[in-house]
Backbone bond lengths (Angstrom), bond angles and torsions (degrees), N, CA, C in turn:
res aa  C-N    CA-C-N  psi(-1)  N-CA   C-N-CA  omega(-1)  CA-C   N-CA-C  phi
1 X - - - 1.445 - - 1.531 107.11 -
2 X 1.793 115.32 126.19 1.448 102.97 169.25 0.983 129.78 -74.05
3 X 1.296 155.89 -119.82 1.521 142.54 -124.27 1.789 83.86 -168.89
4 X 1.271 118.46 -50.87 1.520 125.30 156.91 1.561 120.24 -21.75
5 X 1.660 90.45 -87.59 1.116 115.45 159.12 1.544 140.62 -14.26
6 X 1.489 107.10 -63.77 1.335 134.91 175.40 1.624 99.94 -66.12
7 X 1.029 130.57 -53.63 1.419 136.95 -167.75 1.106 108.68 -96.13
8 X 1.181 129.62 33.99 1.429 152.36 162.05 1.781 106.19 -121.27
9 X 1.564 119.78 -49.40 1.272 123.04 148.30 1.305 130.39 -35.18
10 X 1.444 111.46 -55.10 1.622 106.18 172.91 1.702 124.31 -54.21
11 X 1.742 100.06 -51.98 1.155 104.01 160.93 1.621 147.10 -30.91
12 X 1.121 110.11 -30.47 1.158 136.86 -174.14 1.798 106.24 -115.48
13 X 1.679 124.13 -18.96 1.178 109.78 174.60 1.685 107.24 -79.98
14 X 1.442 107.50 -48.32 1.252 140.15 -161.63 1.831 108.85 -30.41
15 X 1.530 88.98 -79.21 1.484 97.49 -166.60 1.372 117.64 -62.83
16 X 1.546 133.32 -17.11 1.132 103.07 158.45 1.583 138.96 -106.56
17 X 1.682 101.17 32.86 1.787 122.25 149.84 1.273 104.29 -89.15
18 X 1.223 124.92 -17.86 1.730 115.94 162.48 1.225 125.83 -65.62
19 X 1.716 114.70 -42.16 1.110 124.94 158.33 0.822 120.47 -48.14
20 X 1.268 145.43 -68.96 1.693 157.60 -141.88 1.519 99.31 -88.51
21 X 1.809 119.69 -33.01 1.493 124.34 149.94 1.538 120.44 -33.47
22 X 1.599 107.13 -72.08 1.518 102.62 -175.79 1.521 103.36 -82.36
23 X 0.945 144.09 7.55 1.744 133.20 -169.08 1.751 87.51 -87.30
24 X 1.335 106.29 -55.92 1.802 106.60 175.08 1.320 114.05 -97.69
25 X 1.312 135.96 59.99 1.319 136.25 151.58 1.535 98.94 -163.99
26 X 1.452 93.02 149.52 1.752 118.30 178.21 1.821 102.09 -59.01
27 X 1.360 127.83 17.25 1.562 105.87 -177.69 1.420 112.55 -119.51
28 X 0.959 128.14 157.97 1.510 131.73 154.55 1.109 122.57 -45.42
29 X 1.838 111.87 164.29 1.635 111.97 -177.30 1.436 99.07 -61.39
30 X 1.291 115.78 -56.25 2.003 106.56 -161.07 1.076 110.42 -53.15
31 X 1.617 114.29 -39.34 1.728 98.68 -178.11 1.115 118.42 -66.31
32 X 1.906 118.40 -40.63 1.510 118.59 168.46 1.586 119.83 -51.17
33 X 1.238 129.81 1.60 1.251 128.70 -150.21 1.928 87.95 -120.18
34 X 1.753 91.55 -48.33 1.630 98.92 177.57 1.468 114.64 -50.83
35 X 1.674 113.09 -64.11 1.258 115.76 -162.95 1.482 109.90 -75.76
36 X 1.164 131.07 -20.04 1.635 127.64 171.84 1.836 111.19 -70.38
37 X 1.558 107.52 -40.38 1.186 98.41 -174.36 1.993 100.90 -71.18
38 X 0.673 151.33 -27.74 1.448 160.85 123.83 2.122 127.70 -0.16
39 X 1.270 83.99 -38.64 1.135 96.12 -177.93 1.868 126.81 -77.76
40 X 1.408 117.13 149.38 1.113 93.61 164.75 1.360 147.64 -73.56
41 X 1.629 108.15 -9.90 1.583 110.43 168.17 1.386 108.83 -60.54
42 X 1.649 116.17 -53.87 1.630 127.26 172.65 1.868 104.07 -28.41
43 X 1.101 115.62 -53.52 1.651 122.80 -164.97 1.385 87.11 -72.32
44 X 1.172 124.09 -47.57 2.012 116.82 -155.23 1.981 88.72 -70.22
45 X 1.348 87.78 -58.49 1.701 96.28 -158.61 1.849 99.67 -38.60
46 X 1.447 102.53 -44.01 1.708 115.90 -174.07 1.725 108.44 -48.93
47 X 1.028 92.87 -38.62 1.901 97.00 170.79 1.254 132.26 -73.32
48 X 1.009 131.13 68.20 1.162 154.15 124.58 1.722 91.97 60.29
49 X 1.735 110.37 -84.86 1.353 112.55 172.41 1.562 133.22 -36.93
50 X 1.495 117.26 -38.81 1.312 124.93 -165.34 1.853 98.82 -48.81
51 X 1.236 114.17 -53.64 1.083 115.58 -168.77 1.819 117.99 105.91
52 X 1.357 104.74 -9.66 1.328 117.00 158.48 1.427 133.04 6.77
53 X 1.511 90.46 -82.30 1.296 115.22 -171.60 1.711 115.15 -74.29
54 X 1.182 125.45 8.26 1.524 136.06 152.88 1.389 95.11 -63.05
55 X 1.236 144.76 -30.84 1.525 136.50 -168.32 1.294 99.49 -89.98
56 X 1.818 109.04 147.93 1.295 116.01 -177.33 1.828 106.51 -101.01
57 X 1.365 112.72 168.12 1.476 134.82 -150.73 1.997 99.34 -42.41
58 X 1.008 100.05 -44.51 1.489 122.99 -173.90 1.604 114.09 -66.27
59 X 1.470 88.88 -52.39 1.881 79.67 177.66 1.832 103.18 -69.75
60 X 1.735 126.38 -48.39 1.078 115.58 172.77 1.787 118.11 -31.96
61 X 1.413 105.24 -76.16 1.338 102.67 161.68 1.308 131.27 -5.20
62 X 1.436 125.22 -76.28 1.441 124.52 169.21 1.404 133.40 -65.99
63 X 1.691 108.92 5.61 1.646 115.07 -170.43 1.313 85.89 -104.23
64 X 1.336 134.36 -24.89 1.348 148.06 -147.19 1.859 90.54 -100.10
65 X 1.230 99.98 -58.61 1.566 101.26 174.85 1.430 124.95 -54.69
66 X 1.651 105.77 -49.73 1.296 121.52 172.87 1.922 117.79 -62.70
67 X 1.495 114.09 -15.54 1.189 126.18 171.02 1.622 107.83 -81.41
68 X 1.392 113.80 -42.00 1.703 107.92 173.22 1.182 134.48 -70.64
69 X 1.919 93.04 -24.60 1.590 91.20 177.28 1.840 127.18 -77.33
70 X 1.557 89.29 -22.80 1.726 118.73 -162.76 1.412 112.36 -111.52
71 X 1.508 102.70 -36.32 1.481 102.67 177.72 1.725 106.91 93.66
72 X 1.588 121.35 19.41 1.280 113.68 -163.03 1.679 86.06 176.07
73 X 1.451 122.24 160.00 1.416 149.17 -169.89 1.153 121.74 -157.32
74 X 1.229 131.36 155.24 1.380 157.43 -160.29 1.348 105.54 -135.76
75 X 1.739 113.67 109.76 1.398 127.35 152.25 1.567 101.68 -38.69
76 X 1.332 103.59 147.90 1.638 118.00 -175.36 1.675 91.21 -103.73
77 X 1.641 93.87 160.56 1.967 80.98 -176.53 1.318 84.29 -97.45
78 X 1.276 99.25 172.17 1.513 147.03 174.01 1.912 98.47 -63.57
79 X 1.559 111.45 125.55 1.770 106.44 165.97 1.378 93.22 -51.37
């Protein structure tokens, strides 16, 4: 995948872990938008390599959650 490509992926992964951000938390979109782009899943997912972005809005969601509560996440396995 090029660099195009990929950043056309985010686009389309992004906003609805933003959603599912403010639907379960007391904040607004910008802040949900602030503190995810901030995060380290945000940086992993951004890499192209990690492979991330094979996961859908929901599992992000909870690695993202599981990163705020703990400070750290767990790849989900593979079915």
């Amino acid at each position: 995948m090029n660099e195009h490509q990929f950043s056309a992926m985010l686009a389309i992964i992004v906003p609805p872990i933003i959603e599912i951000i403010t639907k379960n938390s007391n904040i607004d979109e910008k802040t949900a938008i602030f503190r995810f782009y901030q995060s380290k899943l945000y940086k992993e997912l951004s890499d192209e390599k990690t492979k991330l972005w094979h996961y859908g809005p929901m599992t992000l969601y909870t690695m993202y959650q599981d990163e705020l509560l703990t400070g750290s996440y767990d790849y989900p396995e593979e079915a």
